[in-house]
Structures are given as C-alpha cells and as structure tokens.
N, C-alpha and C positions, 0 to 999 in steps of 0.2 A: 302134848307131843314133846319129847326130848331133844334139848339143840346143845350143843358143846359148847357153843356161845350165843349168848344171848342179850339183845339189849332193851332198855325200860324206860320210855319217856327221857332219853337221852339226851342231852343239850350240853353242847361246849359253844366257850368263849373265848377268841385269843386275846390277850393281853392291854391292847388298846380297846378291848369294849366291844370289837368287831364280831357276830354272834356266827358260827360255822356250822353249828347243827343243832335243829329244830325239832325235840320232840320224837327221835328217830326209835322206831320197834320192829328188829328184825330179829329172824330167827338161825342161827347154821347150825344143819345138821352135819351131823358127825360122820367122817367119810366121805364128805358129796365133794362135789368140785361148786366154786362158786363163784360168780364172778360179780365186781363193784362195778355199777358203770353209770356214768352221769359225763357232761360235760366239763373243760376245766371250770375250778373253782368250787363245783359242786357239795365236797366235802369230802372225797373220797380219802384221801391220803390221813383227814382229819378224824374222820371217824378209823382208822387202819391202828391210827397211834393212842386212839381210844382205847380198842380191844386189845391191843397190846399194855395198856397201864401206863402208857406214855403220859398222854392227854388226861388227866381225871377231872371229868365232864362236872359242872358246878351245879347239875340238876341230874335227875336221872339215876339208871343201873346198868350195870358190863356185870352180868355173869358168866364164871366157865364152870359148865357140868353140874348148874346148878345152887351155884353157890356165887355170891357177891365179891368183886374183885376185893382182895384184900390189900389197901395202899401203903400196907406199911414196907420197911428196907425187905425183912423178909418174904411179904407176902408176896411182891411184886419179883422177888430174887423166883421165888416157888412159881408163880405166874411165866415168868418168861422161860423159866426149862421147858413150859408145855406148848408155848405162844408165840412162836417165832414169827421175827418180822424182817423181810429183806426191802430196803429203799429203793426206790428208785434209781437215785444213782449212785453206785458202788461205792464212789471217792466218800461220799456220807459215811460209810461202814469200815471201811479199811483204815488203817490206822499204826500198822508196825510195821517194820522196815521190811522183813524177808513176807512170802508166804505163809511157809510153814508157821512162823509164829503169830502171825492173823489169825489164823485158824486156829489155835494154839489156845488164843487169848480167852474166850469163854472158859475153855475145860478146867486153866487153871487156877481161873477165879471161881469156881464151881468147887476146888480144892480135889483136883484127880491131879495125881502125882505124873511129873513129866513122862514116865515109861507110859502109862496110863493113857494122856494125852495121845503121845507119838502114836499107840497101836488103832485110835481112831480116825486119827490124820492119815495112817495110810489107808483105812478102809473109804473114809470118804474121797479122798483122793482119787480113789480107784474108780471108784464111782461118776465123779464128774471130772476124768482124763486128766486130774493135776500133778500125779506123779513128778512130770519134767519136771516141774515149777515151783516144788516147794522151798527149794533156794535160793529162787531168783526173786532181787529187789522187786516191791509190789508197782512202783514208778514206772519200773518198764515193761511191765504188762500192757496188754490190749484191751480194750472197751471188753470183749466178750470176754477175755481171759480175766477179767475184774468181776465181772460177774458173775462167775463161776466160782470165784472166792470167796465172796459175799454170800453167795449161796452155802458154799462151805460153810463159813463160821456160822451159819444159822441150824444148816442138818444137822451141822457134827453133832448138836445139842440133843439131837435125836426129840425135838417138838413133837407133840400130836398135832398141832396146826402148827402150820407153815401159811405167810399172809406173803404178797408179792405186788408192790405196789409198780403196774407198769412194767413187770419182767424182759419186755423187748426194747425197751427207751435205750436209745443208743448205740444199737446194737443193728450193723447190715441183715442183708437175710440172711446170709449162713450160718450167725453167730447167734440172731433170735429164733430156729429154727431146734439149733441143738440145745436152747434153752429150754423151749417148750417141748423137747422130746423131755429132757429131765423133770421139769412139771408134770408132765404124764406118767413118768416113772416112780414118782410120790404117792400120786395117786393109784398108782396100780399097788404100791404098799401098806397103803388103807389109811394115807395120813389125809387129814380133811386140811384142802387145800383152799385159799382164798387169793382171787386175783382182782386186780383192775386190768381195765385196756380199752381201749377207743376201737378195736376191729371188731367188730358185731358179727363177722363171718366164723371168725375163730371164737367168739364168745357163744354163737349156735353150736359152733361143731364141737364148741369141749365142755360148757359148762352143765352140769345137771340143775340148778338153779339162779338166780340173777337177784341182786338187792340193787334199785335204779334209786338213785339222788338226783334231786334238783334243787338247788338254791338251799341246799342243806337240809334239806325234807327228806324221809323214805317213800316214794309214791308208790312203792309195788318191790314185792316179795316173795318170788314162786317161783314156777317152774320155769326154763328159759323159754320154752315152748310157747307158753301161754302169754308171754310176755310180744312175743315177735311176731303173733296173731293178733293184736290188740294195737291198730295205725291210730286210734285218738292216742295214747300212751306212748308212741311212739315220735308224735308229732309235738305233743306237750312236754316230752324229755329232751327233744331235740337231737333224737338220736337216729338213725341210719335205718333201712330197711336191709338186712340181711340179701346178697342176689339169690341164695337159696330160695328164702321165702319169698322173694319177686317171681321166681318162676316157679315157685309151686302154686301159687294164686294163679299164674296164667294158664296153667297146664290143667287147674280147674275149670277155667274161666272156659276154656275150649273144648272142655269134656273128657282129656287126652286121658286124667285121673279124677275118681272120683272125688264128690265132696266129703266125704268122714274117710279120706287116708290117710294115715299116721304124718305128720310133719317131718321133714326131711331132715338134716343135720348138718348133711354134707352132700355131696354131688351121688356119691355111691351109694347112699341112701334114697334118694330122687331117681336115678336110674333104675333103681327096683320098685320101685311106683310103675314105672312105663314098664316094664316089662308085661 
C-alpha cells in the first residue's frame, strides 16, 4: 500500500535521555484526514516534529512518498514546502511585527520576489478572512485571529500535508468552530490533512483514519470506525467513548437498529439508522 508518509521502527529521545517514542509504524495515506490521539504526554506533538524533520529520531525511518527523509539544510528546506506543520500555540509561529509579513516570511526565504509573495498573501488571505489584518501589529490580534495566521504562514507554502497539532487549543467555540470549518476546507482540496485533539466526538465525525499512542507506543492504525468499536483499546488508551457510538451500541442492544449497520459518524448519520 502507498502512504505520503510513512514511518519505520521510529524512536526519538529528548535531550536529557528521556525516551518519547518507541518503535512507532504507522502509515498516512494520501488525501485522508487523520487524526493523532493518545493522552497528554503520549507523544503526539513529538512524533508531529518527527514527520516534519524537526525531531530526527536516533533509531528508525520518516519517509514521504516513499523515500527517506532527507536531513540535510536542503533536504529538509524540499521537505517542509511539502510538510507543513501548525503548533499549537500560534505565539510559537508568529514572529514579525505586522501580519502581512508573517505570512510573508516563508515565500521570501523560499526566494519569490516580493510582488510574487504579496499576490499569494492576498489569495490566502482571502481564504482565511485576513484581508482586514494584514497591517495590523500581530500583538494585537486575538487567540483565533493568531491562529489563522499561523495557519496562513503554513498554506501560503501551498503543502501537500498540512499537520495541526491541537487546532482548537485556545480558541472559544466560535473561533475553534471556524477553524475546523477551514480544516474541512483543505481537505475538500485533496491536501492530506493530519490532526491531534482530545474530542473523540469530532475525531468520529471528521477523521477517515486514527494513529492512537500511549506512552509513546503506536497501539492501533486504521480506520476510525474500527478503532471506536474496539472498548479493550479504548480502555487501554484511556480514551473516551465517542456518545455516537454509546448510543449506537444501545439502539442495538434494543433491537431499535440492526446488528451489521454501518457505524454512525454523526447524529444525521444515526438518524438514518432509525429511520
């Protein structure tokens, strides 16, 4: 099977000796939406900065598209135009005084000539509602309005993957709400998206696959479906039971739906069970 990334008996160690990932073999395919999930500490973030070339693991392989990360200045320069990675929290990424030259800052170390630059800054701009903003100090922005610039300086790069550690960290609900509509929006453009998140509701309803850590291990690799059917794995990650999948188990458990009907995703999914 073909994955866009891909990793091989992986193992990172930070600094002090402290060991973060153990051995980890997972696959992303190309296109899919995916999502990281394990508890804090797990390794999420750690194995994120992996497959971006951050991290280069002291054991192990990070392939993209087949081929072995390459660590040198330019391999990893070629590496990130494809592999983009947004932090968690924005203040990590932002870094020059206006907007517009945040966003700026990749294109021109990429060597595109300011005109060059600017005509992409307004496309993406336009895209994620920055317009207003690209002259206003980045200080006086808002949590989602940071985040949306972060996200900026990562698109503008025009990535085939896009990673997003945590996309709603920080963020009320109306501001993680219109994040995840532009997550959706990636993904409706065929770029293969990779997320973490702690909501297992949202991780049913958006993910086409799941890679679960614990304690820096990969215990499970596949479909998110399969994964949320599966209460010993669920109990051993220490992760949540989706209420979709609580009440599609009931509505079996009562005869209301049969037992081989497709797994629900979302509520509008489940209601056409019962119909």
């Amino acid at each position: 099977m073909d994955y866009i990334i891909k990793t091989q008996d992986l193992n990172y160690s930070y600094h002090n000796g402290q060991k973060a990932l153990f051995d980890v073999d997972i696959g992303i395919k190309s296109g899919e939406k995916t999502a990281v999930i394990g508890h804090n500490g797990s390794g999420k973030s750690t194995l994120f900065l992996c497959l971006n070339g951050i991290n280069k693991p002291q054991k192990g392989d990070v392939f993209f598209k087949g081929k072995e990360i390459d660590y040198s200045s330019k391999g990893l320069l070629n590496l990130r135009r494809s592999v983009g990675i947004v932090f968690q929290n924005p203040d990590d990424m932002i870094f020059s005084s206006s907007v517009r030259q945040d966003i700026a800052f990749g294109l021109l170390n990429m060597g595109f000539s300011s005109s060059q630059a600017e005509e992409k800054i307004k496309s993406i701009s336009k895209f994620l509602n920055l317009e207003n903003l690209l002259d206003k100090p980045v200080h006086a922005l808002s949590g989602g309005e940071k985040k949306r610039v972060s996200l900026a300086g990562v698109m503008v790069m025009e990535p085939e993957v896009i990673i997003l550690d945590e996309p709603g960290a920080y963020l009320d609900t109306v501001n993680a709400k219109t994040v995840y509509k532009i997550i959706e929006g990636l993904s409706q453009k065929g770029k293969t998206v990779i997320i973490s998140s702690h909501n297992m509701d949202f991780v049913l309803n958006w993910a086409d696959s799941v890679v679960v850590l614990k304690d820096g291990k990969a215990v499970f690799c596949g479909r998110t479906e399969d994964l949320f059917l599966n209460n010993e794995l669920l109990k051993y990650a220490c992760l949540d039971e989706p209420q979709i999948i609580k009440t599609y188990k009931m509505l079996i458990n009562k005869g209301v739906i049969k037992i081989n009907s497709p797994v629900p995703k979302n509520i509008t999914d489940l209601e056409m069970l019962i119909k």
